[in-house]
BAFI-3210 file (N, C-alpha, C; in Angstrom, 3 decimals, decimal comma, padded with zeros to 6 digits):
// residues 148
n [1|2|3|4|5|6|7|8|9|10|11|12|13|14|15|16|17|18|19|20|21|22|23|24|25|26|27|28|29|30|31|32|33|34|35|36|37|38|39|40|41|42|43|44|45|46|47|48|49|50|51|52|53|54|55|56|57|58|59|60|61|62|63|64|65|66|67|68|69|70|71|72|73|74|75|76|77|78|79|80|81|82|83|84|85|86|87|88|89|90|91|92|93|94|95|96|97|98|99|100|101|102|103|104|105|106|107|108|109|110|111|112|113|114|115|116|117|118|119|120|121|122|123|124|125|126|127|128|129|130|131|132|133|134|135|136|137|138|139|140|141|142|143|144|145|146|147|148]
n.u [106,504|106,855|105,369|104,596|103,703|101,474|100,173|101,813|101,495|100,075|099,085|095,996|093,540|091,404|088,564|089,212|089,458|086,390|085,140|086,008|085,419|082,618|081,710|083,046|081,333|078,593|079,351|079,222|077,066|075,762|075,723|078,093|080,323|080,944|079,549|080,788|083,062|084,081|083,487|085,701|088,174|088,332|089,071|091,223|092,730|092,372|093,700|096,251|097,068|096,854|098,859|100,948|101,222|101,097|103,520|106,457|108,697|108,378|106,517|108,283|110,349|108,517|107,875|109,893|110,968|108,722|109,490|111,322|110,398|109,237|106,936|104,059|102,831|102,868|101,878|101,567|098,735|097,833|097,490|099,825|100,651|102,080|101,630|100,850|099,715|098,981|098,978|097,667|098,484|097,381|097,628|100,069|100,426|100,512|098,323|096,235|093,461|092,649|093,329|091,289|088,662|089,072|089,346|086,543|085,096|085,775|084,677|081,855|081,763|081,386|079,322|077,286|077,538|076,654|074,607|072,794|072,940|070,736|068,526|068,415|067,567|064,892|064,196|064,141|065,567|065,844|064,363|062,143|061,146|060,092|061,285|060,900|062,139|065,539|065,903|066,903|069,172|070,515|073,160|074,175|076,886|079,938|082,003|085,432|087,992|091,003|091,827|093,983]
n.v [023,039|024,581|027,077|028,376|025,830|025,582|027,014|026,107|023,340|021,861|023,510|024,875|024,418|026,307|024,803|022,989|025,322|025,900|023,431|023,366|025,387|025,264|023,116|024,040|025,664|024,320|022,466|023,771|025,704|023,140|023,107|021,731|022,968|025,414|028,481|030,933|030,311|029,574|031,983|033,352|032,072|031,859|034,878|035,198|033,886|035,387|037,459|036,729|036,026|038,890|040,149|039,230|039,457|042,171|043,107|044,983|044,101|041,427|041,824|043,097|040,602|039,342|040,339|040,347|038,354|037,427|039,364|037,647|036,172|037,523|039,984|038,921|035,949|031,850|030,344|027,657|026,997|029,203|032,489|034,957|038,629|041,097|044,408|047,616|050,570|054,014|057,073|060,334|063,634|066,604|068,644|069,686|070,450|073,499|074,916|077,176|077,398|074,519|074,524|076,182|075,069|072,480|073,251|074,616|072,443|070,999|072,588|072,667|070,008|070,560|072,482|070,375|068,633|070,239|070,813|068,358|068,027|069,945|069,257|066,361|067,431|068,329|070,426|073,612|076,314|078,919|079,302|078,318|075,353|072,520|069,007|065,491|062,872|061,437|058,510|055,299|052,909|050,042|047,836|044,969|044,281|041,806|043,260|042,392|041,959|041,744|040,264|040,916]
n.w [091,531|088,237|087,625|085,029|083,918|083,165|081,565|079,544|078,929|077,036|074,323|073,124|070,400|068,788|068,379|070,850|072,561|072,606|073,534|076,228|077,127|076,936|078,802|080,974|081,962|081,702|083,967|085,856|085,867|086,839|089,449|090,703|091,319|094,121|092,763|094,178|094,856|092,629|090,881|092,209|091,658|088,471|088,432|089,344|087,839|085,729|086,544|087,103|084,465|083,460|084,577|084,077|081,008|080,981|081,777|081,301|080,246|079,699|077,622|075,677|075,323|074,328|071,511|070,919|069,938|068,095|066,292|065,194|063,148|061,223|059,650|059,442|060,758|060,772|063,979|065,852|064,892|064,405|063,277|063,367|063,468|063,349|064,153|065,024|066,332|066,086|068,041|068,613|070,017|070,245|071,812|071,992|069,610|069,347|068,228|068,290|067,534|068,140|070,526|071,744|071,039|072,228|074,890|074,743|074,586|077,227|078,846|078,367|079,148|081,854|082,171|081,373|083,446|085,576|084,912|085,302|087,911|088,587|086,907|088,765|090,950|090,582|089,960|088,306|090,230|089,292|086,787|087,353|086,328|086,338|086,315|085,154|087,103|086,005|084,072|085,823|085,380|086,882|087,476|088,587|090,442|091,562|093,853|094,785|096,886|098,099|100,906|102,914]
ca.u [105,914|106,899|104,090|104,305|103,411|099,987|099,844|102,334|101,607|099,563|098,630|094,589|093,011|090,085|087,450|089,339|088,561|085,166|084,388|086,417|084,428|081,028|082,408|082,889|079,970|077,623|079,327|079,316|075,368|074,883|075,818|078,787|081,215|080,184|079,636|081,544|084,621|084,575|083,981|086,994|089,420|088,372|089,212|092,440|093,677|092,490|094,483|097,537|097,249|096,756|099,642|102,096|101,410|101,509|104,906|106,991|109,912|107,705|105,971|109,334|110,556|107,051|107,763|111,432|110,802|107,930|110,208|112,386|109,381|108,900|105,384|103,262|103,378|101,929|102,519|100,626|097,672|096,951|097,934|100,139|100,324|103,179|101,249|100,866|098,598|099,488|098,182|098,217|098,092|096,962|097,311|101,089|100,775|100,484|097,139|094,881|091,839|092,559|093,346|090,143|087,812|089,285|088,235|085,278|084,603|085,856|083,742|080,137|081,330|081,305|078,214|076,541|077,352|076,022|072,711|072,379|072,225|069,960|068,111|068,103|067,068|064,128|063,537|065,418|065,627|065,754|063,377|061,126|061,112|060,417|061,668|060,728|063,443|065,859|065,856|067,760|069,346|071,149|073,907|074,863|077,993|080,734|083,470|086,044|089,235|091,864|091,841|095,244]
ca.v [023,060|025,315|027,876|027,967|024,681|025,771|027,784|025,425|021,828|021,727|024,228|024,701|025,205|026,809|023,739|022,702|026,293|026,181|022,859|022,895|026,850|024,865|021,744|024,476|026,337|023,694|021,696|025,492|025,480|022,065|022,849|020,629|024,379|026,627|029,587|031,921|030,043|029,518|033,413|033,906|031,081|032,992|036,421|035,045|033,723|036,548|038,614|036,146|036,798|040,233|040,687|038,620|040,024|043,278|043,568|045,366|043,142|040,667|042,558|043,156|039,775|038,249|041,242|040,079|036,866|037,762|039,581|037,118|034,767|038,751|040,911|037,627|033,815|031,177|029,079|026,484|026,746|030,611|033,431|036,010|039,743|042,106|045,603|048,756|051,774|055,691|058,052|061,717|064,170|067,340|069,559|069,688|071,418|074,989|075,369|077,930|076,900|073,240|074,576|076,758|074,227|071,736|074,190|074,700|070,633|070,824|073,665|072,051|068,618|070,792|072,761|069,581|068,235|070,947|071,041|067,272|068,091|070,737|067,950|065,626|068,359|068,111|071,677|074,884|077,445|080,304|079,488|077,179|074,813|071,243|068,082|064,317|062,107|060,847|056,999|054,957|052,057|049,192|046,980|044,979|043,071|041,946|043,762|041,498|042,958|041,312|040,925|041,160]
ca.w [090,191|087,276|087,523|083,513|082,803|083,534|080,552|078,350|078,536|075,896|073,064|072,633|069,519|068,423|068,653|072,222|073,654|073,160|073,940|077,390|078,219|077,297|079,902|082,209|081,594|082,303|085,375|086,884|086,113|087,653|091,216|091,406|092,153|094,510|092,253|094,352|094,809|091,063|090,562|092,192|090,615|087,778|088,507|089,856|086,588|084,810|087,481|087,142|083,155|083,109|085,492|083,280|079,879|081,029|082,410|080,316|080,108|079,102|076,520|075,016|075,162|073,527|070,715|069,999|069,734|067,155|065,052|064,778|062,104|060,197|060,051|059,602|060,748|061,667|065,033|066,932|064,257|064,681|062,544|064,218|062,603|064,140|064,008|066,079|066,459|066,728|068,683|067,999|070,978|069,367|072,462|072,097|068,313|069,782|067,329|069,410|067,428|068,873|072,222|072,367|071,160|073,326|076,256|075,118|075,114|078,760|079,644|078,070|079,905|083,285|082,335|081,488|085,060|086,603|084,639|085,539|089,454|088,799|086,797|089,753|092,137|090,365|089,659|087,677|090,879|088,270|085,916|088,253|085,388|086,518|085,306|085,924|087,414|085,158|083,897|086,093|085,744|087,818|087,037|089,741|090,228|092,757|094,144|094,922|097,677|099,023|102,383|103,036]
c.u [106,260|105,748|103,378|103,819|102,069|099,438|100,562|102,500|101,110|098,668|096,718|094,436|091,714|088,968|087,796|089,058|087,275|084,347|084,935|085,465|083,519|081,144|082,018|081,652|078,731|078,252|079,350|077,981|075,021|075,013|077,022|080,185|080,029|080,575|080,646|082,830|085,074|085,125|085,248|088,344|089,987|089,139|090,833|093,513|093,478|093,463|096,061|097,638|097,338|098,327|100,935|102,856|101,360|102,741|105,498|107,919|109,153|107,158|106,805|110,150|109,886|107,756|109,012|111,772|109,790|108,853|111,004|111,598|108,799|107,381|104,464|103,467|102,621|102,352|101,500|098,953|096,884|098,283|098,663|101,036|101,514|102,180|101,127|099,529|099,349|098,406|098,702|098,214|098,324|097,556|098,778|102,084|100,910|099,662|096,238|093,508|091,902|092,181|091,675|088,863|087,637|089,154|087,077|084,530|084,468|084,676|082,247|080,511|081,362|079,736|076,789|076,440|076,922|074,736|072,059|071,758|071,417|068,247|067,355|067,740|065,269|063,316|064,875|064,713|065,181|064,932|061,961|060,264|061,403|060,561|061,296|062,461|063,890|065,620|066,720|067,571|070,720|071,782|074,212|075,521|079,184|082,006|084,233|087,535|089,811|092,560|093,179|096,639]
c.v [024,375|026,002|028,258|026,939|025,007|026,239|027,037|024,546|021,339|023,129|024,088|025,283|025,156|026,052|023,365|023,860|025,766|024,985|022,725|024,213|025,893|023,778|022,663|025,048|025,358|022,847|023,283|025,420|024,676|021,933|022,061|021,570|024,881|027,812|030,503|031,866|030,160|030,670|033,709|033,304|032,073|034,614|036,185|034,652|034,334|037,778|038,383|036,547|038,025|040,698|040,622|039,191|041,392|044,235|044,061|044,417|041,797|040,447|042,468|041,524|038,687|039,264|040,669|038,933|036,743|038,255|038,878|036,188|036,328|039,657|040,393|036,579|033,636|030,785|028,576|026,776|028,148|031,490|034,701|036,996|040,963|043,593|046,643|049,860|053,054|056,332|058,801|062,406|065,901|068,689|070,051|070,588|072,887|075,614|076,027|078,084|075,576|073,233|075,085|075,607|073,167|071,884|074,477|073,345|070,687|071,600|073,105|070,211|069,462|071,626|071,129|068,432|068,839|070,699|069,354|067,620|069,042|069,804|067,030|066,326|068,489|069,816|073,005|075,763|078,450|080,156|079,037|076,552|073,708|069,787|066,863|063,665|061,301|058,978|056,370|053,399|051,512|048,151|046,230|043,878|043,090|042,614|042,986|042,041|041,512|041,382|041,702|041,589]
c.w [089,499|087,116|086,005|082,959|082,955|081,977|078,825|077,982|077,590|075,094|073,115|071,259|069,855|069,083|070,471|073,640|073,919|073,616|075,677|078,197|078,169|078,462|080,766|082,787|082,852|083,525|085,916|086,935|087,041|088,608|091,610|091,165|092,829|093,440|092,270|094,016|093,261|090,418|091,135|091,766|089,593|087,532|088,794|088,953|085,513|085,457|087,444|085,413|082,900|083,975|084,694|081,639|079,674|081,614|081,226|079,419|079,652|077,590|075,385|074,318|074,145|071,925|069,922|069,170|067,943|065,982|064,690|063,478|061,158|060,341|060,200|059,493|061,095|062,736|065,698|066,592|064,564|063,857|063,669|063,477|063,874|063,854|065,129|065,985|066,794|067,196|068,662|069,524|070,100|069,994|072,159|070,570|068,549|068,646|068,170|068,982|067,974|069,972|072,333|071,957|072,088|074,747|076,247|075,256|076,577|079,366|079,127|078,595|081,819|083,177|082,461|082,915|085,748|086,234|085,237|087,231|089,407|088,391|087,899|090,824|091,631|089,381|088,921|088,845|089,812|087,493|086,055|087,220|085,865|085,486|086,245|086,007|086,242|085,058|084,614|085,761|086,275|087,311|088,087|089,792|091,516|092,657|095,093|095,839|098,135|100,519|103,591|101,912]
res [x|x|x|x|x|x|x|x|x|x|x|x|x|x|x|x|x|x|x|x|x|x|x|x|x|x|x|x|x|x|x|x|x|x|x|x|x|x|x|x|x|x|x|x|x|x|x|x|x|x|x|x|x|x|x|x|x|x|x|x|x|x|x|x|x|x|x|x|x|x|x|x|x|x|x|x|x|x|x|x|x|x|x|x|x|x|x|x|x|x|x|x|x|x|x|x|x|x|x|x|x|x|x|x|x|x|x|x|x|x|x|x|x|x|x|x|x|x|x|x|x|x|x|x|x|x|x|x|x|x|x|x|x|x|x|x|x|x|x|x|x|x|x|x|x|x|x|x]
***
């Protein structure tokens, strides 16, 4: 089997996403997957997508193809917009008010890690200035490895 046709036998739109997620949705509720196995289907064809469209040569290929229909088209009932984003990197101007502010950022994100464990120690040694325990909270979710 063509491992693509997975992704190109038929076109979804809009209305056919969301009624095939709500499909899934609820036979996933009603017990008739195990959960887990499902969670990991899942993860596996977000892992097989993410793997695909982030190859370079890929990237490039999807991009060329794009320019070939100009800065905006349509195809297969969706709008598609050629655009980009810049990013500056500041450090590289040789501005020594940049640089020094940009050290002093670094230096109040290392003070503020220290004052935290002093924080969670419960007490300021030096000023024997106590504090209640911070707020915690708990997210909790699976971590997923490959066993091999």
């Amino acid at each position: 089997m063509n491992e693509l046709q997975l992704f190109i036998d038929k076109p979804f739109d809009k209305a056919t996403i969301q009624h095939v997620s709500k499909s899934a949705v609820e036979s996933f509720l009603s017990g008739n997957q195990n959960p887990l196995e499902l969670e990991l289907r899942l993860r596996d064809l977000e892992e097989i997508i993410k793997t695909i469209r982030s190859n370079p040569d890929v990237k490039d290929y999807v991009m060329d193809e794009a320019l070939k229909f100009g800065k905006s088209f349509e195809l297969s009932g969706r709008k598609i917009t050629i655009t980009g984003r810049t990013t500056k990197d500041y450090s590289t101007c040789g501005d020594s008010v940049w640089l020094d502010l940009n050290k002093q950022i670094e230096t109040l994100k290392l003070n503020l890690k220290a004052r935290e464990k002093i924080i969670d120690s419960g007490v300021d040694i030096s000023t024997g200035e106590t504090f209640d325990p911070p707020m915690e909270k708990r997210t909790e979710f699976l971590k997923v490895e490959f066993l091999k």
